[in-house]
Short mmCIF file of the C-alpha atoms (twelve columns), coordinates in Angstrom:
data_MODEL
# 
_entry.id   MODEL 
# 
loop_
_atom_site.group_PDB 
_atom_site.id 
_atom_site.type_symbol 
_atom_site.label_atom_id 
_atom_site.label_alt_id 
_atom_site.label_comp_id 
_atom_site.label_asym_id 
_atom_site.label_seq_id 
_atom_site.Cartn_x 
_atom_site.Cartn_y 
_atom_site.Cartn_z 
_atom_site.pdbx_PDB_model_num 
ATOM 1   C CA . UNK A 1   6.894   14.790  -2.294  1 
ATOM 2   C CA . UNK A 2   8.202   13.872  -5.877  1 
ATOM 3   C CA . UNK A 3   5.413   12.525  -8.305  1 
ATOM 4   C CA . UNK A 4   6.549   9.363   -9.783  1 
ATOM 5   C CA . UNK A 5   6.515   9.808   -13.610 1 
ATOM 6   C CA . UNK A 6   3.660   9.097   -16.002 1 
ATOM 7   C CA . UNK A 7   3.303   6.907   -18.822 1 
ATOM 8   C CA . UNK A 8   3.176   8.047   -22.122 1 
ATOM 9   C CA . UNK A 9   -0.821  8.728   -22.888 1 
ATOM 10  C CA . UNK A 10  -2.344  6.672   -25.858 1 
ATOM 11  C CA . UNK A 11  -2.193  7.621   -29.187 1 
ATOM 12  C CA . UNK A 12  -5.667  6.589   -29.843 1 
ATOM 13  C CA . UNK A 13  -8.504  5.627   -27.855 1 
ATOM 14  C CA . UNK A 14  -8.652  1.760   -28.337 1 
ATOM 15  C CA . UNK A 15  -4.994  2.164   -26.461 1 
ATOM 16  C CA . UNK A 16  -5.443  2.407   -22.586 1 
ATOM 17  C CA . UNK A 17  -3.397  2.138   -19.497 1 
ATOM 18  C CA . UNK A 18  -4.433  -0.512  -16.606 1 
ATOM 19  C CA . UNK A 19  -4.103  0.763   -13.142 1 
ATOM 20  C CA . UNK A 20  -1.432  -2.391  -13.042 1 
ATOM 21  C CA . UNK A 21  0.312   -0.665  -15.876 1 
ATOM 22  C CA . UNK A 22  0.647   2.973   -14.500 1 
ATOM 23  C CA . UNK A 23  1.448   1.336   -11.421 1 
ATOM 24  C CA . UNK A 24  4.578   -0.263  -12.830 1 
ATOM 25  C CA . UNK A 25  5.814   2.534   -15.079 1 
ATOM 26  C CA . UNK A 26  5.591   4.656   -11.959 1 
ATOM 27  C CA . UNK A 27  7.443   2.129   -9.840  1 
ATOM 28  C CA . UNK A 28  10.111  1.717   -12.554 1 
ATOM 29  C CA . UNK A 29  10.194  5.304   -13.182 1 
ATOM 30  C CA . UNK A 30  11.427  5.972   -8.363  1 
ATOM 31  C CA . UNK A 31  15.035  6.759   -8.649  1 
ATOM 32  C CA . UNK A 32  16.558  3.458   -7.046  1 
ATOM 33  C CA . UNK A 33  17.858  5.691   -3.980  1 
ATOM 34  C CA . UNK A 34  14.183  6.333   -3.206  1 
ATOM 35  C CA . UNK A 35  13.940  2.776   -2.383  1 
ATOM 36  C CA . UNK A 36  15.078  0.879   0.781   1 
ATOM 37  C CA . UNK A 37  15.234  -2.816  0.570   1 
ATOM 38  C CA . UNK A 38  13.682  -4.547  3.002   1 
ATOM 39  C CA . UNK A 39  15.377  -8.163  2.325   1 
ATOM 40  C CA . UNK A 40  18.783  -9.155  0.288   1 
ATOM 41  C CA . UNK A 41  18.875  -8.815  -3.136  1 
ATOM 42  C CA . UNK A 42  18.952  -12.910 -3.575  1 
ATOM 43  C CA . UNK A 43  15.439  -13.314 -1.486  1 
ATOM 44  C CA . UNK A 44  13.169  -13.570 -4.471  1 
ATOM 45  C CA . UNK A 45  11.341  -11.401 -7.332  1 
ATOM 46  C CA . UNK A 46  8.542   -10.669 -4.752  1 
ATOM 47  C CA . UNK A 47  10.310  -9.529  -2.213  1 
ATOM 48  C CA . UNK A 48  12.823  -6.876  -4.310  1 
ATOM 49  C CA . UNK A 49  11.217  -3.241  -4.010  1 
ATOM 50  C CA . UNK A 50  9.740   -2.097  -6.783  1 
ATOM 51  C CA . UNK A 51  7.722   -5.710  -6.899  1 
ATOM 52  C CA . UNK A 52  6.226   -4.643  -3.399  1 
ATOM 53  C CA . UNK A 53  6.170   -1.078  -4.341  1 
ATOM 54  C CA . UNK A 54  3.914   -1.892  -7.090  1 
ATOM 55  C CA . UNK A 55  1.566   -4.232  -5.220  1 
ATOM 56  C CA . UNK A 56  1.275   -2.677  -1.863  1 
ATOM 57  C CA . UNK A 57  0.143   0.673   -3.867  1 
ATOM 58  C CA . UNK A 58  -1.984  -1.852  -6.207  1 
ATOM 59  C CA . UNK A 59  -3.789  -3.330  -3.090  1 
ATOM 60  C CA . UNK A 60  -4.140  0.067   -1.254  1 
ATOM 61  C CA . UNK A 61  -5.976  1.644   -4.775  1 
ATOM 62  C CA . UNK A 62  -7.978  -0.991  -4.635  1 
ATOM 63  C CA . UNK A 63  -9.114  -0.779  -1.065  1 
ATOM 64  C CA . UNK A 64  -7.173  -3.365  0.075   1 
ATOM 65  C CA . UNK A 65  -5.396  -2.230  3.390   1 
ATOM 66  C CA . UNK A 66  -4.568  -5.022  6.021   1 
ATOM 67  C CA . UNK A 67  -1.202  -6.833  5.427   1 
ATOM 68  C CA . UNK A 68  -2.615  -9.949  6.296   1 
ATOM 69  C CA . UNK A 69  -5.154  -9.664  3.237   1 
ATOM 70  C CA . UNK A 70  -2.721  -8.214  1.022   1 
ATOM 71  C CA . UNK A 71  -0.356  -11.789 2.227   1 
ATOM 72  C CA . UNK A 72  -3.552  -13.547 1.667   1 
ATOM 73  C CA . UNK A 73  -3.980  -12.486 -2.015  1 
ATOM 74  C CA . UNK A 74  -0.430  -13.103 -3.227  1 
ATOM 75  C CA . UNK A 75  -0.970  -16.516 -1.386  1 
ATOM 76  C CA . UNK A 76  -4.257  -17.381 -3.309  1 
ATOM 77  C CA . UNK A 77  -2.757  -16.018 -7.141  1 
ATOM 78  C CA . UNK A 78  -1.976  -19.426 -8.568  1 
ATOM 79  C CA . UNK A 79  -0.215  -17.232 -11.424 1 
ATOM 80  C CA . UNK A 80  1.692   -14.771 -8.473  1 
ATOM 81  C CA . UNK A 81  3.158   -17.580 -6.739  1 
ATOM 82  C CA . UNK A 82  4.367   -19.976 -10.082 1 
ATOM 83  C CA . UNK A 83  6.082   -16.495 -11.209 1 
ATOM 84  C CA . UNK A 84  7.196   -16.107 -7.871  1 
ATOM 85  C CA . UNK A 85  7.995   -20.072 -6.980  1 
ATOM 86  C CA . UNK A 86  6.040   -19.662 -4.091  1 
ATOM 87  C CA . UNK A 87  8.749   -17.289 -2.184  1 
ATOM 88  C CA . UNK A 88  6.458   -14.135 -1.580  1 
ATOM 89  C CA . UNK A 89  6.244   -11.810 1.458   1 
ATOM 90  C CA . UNK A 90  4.461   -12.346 4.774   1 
ATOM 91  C CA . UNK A 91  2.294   -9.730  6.463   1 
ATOM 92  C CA . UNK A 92  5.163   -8.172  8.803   1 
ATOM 93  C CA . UNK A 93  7.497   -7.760  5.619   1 
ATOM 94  C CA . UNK A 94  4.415   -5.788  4.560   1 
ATOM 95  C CA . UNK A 95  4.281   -3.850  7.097   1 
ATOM 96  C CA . UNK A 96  7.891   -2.815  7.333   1 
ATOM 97  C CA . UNK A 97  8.255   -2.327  3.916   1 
ATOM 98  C CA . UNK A 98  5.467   0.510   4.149   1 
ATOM 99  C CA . UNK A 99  7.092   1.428   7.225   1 
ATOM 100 C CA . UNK A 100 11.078  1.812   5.802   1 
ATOM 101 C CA . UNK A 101 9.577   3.419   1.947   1 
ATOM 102 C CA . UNK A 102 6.572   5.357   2.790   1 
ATOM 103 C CA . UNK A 103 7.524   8.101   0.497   1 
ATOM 104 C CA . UNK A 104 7.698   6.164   -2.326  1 
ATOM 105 C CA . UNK A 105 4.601   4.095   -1.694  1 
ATOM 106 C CA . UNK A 106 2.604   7.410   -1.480  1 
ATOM 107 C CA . UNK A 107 4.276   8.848   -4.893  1 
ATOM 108 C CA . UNK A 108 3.143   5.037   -6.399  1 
ATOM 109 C CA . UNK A 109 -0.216  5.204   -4.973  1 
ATOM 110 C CA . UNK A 110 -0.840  8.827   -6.122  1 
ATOM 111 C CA . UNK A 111 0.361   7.517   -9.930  1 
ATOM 112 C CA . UNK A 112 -2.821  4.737   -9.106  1 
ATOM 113 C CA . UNK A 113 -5.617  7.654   -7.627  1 
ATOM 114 C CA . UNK A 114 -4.852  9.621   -10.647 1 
ATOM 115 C CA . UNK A 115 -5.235  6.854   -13.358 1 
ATOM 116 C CA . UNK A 116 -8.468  5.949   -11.250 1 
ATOM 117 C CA . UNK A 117 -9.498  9.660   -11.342 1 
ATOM 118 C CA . UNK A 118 -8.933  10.614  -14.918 1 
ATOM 119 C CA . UNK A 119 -10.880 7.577   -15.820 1 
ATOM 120 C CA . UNK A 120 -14.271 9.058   -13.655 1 
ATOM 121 C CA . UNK A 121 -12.788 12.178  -15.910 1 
ATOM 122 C CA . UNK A 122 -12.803 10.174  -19.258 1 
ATOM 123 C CA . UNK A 123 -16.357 8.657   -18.387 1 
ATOM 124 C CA . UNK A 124 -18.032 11.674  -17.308 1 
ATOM 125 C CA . UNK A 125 -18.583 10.930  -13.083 1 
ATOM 126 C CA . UNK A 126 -16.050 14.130  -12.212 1 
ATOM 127 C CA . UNK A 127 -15.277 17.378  -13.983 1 
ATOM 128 C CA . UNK A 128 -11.570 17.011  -13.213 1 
ATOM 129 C CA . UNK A 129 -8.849  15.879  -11.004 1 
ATOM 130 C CA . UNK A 130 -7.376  17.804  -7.881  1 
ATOM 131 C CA . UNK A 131 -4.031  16.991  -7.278  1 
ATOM 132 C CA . UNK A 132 -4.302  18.031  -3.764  1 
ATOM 133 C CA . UNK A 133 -7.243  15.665  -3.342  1 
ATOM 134 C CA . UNK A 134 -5.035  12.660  -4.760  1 
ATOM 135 C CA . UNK A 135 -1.743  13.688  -2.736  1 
ATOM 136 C CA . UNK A 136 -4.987  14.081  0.502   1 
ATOM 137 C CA . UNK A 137 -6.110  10.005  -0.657  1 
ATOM 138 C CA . UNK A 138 -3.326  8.563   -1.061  1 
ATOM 139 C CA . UNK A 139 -1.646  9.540   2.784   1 
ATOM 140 C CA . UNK A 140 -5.886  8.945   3.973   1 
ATOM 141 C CA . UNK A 141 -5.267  5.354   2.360   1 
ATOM 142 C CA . UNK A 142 -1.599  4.396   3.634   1 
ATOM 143 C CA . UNK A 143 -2.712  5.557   7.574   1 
ATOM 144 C CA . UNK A 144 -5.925  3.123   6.813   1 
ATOM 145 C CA . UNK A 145 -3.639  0.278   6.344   1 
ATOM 146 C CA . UNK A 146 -1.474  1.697   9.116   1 
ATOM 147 C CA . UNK A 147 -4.420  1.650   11.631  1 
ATOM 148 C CA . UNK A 148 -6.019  -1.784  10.544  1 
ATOM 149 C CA . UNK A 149 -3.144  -3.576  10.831  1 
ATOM 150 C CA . UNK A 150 -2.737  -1.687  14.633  1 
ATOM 151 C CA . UNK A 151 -5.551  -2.780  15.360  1 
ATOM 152 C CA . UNK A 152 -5.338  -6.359  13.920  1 
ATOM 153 C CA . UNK A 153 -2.014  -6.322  16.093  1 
ATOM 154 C CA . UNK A 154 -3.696  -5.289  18.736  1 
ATOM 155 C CA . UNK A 155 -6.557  -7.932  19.156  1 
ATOM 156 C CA . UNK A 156 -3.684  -10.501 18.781  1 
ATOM 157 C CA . UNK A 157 -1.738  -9.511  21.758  1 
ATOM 158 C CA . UNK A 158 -4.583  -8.832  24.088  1 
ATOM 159 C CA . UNK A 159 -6.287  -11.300 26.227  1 
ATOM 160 C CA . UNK A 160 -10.337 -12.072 26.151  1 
ATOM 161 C CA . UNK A 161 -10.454 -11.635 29.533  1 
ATOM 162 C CA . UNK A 162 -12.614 -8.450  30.722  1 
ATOM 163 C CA . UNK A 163 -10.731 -6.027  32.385  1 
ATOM 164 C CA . UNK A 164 -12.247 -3.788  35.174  1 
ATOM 165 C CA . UNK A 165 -10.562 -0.345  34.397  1 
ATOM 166 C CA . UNK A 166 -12.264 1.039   37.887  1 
ATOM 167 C CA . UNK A 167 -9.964  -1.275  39.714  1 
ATOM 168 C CA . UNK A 168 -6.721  -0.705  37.217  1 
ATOM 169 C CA . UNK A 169 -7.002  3.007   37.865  1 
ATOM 170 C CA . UNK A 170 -7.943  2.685   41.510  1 
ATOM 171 C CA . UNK A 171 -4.656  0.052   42.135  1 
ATOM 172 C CA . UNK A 172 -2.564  2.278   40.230  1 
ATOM 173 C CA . UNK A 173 -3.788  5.695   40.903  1 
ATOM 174 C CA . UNK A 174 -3.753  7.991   37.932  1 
ATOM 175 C CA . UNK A 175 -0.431  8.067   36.094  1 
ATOM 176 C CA . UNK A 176 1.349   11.921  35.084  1 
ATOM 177 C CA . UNK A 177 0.314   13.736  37.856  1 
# 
């Protein structure tokens, strides 16, 4: 897994990077090949990927994993959707945009765990950071998403009805035997 590059540090301490910030150098710093669209080119600024690069790995940093929450917050950023004349992805181009540029998402979102990390650093909560334990976080955080958004799936396409799994197993007998 290639790190995506990062910014330039601060020449003095007044100067600081926002997680938003390292986020985009990092995105702008994928070699373009790294990246699969997921729409055409002419489908909007939100849709293009390094704009959903940048704020799928800016969502998952902050603990922000379904698709339908991350849809939800570009939908409720007055300033997202003017910049964005209200042409912005919905939760299933989420989902196959993670799907189709995993790779890259997990090189963005380890630029966003170390920024977070080496601030605990800077302010004294951790002695220093593991790269193994970002690179660990930042596949941890992209199968969260994967699994809520299973299960969110899931609970749409099954029915409230109980089931009686004695009686499905007894109809059909056990199956690979």
């Amino acid at each position: 897994m290639g790190q995506c590059p990062r910014p330039t540090c601060p020449s003095s301490a007044t100067e600081r990077f926002s997680l938003a910030q390292t986020l985009q150098a990092a995105a702008r710093g994928l070699d373009t090949d790294r990246l699969r669209p997921v729409t055409p080119s002419d489908t909007g600024l939100a849709c293009q990927p390094r704009t959903l690069l940048t704020l799928l790995a800016y969502c998952y940093a902050s603990q922000i994993y379904s698709s339908a929450d991350v849809e939800a917050v570009l939908r409720s950023d007055a300033n997202f959707r003017s910049l964005c004349r209200d042409r912005f992805p919905d939760a299933r181009l989420i989902r196959r945009f993670r799907r189709e540029n995993r790779d890259a998402l997990e090189a963005c979102l380890e630029a966003a765990l170390r920024f977070m990390a080496e601030q605990k650093v800077a302010q004294g909560l951790i002695t220093r950071v593991s790269e193994a334990r970002i690179a660990e976080e930042a596949r941890r955080r992209i199968i969260m998403a994967m699994f809520t958004d299973s299960m969110e799936l899931d609970k749409d396409h099954t029915s409230d009805t109980p089931v009686d799994l004695c009686y499905l197993i007894a109809k059909d007998g056990p199956r690979g035997h």
